[in-house]
C-alpha positions as CSV (number, residue, x, y, z in Angstrom):
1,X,-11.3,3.2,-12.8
2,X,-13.8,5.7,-14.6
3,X,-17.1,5.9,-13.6
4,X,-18.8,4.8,-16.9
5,X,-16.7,3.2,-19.2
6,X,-17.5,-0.2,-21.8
7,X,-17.2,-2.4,-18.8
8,X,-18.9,-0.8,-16.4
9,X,-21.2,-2.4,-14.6
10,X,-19.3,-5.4,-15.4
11,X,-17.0,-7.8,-13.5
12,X,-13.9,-9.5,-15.2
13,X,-12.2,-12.5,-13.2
14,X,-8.7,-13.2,-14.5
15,X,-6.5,-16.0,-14.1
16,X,-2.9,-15.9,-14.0
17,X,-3.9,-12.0,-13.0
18,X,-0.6,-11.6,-10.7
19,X,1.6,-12.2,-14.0
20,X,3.0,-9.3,-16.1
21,X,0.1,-10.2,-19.1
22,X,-2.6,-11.1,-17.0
23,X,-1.8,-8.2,-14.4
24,X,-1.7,-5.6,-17.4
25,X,-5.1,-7.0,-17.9
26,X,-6.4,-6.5,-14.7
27,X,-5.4,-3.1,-14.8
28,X,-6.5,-2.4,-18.2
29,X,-9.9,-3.7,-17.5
30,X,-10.1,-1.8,-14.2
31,X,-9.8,1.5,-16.5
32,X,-12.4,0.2,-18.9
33,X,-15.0,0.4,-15.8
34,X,-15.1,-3.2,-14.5
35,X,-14.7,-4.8,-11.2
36,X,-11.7,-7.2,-11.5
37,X,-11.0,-10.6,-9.7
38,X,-7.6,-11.2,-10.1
39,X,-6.6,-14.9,-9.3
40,X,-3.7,-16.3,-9.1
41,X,-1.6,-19.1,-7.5
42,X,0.5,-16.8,-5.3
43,X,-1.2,-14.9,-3.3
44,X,1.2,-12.2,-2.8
45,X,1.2,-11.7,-6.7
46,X,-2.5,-11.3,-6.9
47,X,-3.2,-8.8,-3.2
48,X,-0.4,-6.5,-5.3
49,X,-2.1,-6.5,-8.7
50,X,-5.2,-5.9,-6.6
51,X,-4.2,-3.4,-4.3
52,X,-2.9,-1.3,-7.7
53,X,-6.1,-1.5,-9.2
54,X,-7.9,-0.6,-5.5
55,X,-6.3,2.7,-5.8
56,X,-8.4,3.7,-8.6
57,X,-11.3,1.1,-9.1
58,X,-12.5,-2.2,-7.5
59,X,-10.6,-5.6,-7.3
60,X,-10.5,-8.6,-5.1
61,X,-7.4,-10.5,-5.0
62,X,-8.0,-14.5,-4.8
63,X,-5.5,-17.4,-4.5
64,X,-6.8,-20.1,-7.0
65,X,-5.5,-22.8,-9.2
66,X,-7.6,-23.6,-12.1
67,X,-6.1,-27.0,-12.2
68,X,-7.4,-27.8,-8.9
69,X,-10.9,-28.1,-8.8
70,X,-11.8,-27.4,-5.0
71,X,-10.0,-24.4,-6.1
């Protein structure tokens, strides 16, 4: 992540963020300057996707499905 970019100052939750799309997103995001959520159904798909962007910006990895909505 840069220090200033478009986003900064911003935070980005995406769903289906462990996928290939929505982890490119993530990641994308995370270089634009924002603070990513990355949620996803399998937790394990999400802590990776997070732990990538961790390495260079913020993110927080959650387990959540939008189809549930105690989720």
């Amino acid at each position: 992540m840069t220090s200033g970019g478009r986003l900064a100052q911003r935070v980005a939750l995406v769903t289906g963020g462990g996928g290939e799309i929505g982890g490119a997103i993530c990641r994308r995001f995370a270089a634009e300057g924002a603070e990513v959520a990355v949620a996803d159904l399998d937790p394990a798909k999400s802590e990776a996707v997070a732990r990538a962007i961790a390495g260079g910006g913020g993110a927080l990895a959650l387990e959540v499905d939008v189809a549930d909505e105690a989720s």
